[in-house]
PyMOL commands that place a pseudoatom at each C-alpha (Angstrom):
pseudoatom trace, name=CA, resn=UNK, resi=1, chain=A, elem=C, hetatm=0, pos=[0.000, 0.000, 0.000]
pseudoatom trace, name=CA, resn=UNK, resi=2, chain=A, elem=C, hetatm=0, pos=[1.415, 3.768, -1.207]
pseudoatom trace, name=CA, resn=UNK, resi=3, chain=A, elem=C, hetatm=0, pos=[1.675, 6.216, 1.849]
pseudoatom trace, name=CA, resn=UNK, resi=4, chain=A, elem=C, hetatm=0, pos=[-0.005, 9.269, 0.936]
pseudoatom trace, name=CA, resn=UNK, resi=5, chain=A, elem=C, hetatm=0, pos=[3.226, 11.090, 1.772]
pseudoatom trace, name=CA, resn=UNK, resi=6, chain=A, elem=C, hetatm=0, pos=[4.587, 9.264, -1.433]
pseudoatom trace, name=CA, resn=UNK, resi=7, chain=A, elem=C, hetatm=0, pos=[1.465, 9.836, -3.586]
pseudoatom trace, name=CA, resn=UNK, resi=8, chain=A, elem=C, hetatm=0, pos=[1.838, 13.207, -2.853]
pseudoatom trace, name=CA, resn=UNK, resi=9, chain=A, elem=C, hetatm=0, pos=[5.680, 13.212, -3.615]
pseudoatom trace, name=CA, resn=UNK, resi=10, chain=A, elem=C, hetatm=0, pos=[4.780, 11.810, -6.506]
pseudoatom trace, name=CA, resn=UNK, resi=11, chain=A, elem=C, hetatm=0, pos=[2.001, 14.075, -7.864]
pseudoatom trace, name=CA, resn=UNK, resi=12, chain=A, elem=C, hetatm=0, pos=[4.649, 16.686, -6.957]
pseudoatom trace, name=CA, resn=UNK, resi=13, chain=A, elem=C, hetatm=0, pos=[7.677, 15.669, -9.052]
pseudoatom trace, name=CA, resn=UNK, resi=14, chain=A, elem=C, hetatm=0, pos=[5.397, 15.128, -12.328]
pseudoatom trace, name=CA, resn=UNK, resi=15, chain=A, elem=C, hetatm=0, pos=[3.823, 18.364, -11.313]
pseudoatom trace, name=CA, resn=UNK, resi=16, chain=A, elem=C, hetatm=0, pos=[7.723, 20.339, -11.751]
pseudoatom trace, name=CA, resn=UNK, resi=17, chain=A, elem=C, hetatm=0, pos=[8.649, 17.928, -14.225]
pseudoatom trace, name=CA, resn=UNK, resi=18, chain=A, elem=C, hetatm=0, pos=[5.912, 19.320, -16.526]
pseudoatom trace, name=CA, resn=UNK, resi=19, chain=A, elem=C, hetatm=0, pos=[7.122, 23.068, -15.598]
pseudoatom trace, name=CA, resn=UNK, resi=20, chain=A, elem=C, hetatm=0, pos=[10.252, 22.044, -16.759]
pseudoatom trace, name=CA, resn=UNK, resi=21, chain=A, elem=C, hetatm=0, pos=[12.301, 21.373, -13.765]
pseudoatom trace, name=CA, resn=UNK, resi=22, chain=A, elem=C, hetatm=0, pos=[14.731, 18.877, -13.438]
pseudoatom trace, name=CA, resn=UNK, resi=23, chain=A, elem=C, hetatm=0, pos=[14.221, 16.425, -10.180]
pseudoatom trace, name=CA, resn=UNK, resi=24, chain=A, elem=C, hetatm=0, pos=[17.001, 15.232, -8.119]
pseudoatom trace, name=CA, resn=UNK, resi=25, chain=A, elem=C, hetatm=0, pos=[17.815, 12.629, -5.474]
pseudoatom trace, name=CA, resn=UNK, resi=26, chain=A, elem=C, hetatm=0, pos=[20.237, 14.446, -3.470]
pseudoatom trace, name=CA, resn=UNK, resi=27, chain=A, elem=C, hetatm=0, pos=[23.295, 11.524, -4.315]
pseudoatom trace, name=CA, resn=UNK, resi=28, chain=A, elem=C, hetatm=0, pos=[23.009, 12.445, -7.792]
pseudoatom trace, name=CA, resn=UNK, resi=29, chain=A, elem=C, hetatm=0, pos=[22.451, 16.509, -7.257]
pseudoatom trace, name=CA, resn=UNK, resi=30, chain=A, elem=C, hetatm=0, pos=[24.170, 18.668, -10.105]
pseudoatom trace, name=CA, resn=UNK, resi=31, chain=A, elem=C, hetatm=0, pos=[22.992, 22.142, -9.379]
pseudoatom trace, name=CA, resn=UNK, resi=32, chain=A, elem=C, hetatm=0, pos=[23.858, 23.225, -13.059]
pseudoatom trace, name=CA, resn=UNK, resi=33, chain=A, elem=C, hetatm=0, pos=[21.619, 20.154, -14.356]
pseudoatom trace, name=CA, resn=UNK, resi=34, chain=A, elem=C, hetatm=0, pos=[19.214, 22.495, -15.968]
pseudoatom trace, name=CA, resn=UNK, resi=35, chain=A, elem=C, hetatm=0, pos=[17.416, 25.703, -15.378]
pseudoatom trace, name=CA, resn=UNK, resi=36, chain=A, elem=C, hetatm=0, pos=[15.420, 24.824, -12.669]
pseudoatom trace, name=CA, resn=UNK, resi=37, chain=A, elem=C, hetatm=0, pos=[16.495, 22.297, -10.038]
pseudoatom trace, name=CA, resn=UNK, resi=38, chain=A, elem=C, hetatm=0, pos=[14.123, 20.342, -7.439]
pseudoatom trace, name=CA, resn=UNK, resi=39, chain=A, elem=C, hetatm=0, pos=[15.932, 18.065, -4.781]
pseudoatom trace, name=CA, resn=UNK, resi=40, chain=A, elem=C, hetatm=0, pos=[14.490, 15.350, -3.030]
pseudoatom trace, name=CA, resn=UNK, resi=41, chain=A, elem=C, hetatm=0, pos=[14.927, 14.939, 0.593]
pseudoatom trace, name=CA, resn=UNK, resi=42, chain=A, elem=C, hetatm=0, pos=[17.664, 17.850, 0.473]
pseudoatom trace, name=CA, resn=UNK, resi=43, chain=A, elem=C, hetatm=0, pos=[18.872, 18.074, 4.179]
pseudoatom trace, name=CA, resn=UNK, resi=44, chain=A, elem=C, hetatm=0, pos=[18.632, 21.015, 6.416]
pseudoatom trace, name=CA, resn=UNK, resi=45, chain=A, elem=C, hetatm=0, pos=[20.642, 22.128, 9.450]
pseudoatom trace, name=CA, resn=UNK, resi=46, chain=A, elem=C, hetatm=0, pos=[17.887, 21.244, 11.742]
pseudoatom trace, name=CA, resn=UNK, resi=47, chain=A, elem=C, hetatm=0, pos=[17.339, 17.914, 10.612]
pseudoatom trace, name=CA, resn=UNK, resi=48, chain=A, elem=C, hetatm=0, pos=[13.555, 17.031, 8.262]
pseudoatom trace, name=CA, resn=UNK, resi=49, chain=A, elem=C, hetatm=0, pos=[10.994, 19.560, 8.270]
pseudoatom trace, name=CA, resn=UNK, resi=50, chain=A, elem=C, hetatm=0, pos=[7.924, 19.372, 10.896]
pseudoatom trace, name=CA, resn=UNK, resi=51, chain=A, elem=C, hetatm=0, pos=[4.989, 17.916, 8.970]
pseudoatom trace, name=CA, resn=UNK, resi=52, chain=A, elem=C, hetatm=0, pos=[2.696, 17.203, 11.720]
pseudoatom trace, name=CA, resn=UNK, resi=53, chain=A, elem=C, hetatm=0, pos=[0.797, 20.152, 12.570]
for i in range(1, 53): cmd.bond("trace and resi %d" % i, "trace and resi %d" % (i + 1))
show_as sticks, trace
zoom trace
């Protein structure tokens, strides 16, 4: 069974695909890979972002 959280993530990288961005998994991240670059799971200084509330 899909979590929603990876529907969603889903819906969301066809989504910027289709505006023309270029999606990442952050092992493979080339900032210059085109004009527009989306990263998944990019970390943070703080550690993942607070989803619950």
């Amino acid at each position: 069974m899909t979590k929603p959280e990876d529907k969603a993530r889903e819906l969301i990288d066809q989504r910027l695909q289709q505006a023309g961005w270029v999606i990442q998994d952050m092992a493979q991240f080339n900032p210059v890979a085109g004009r527009g670059v989306a990263v998944r799971e990019f970390p943070t200084d703080t550690g993942p972002p607070n989803t619950c509330c």
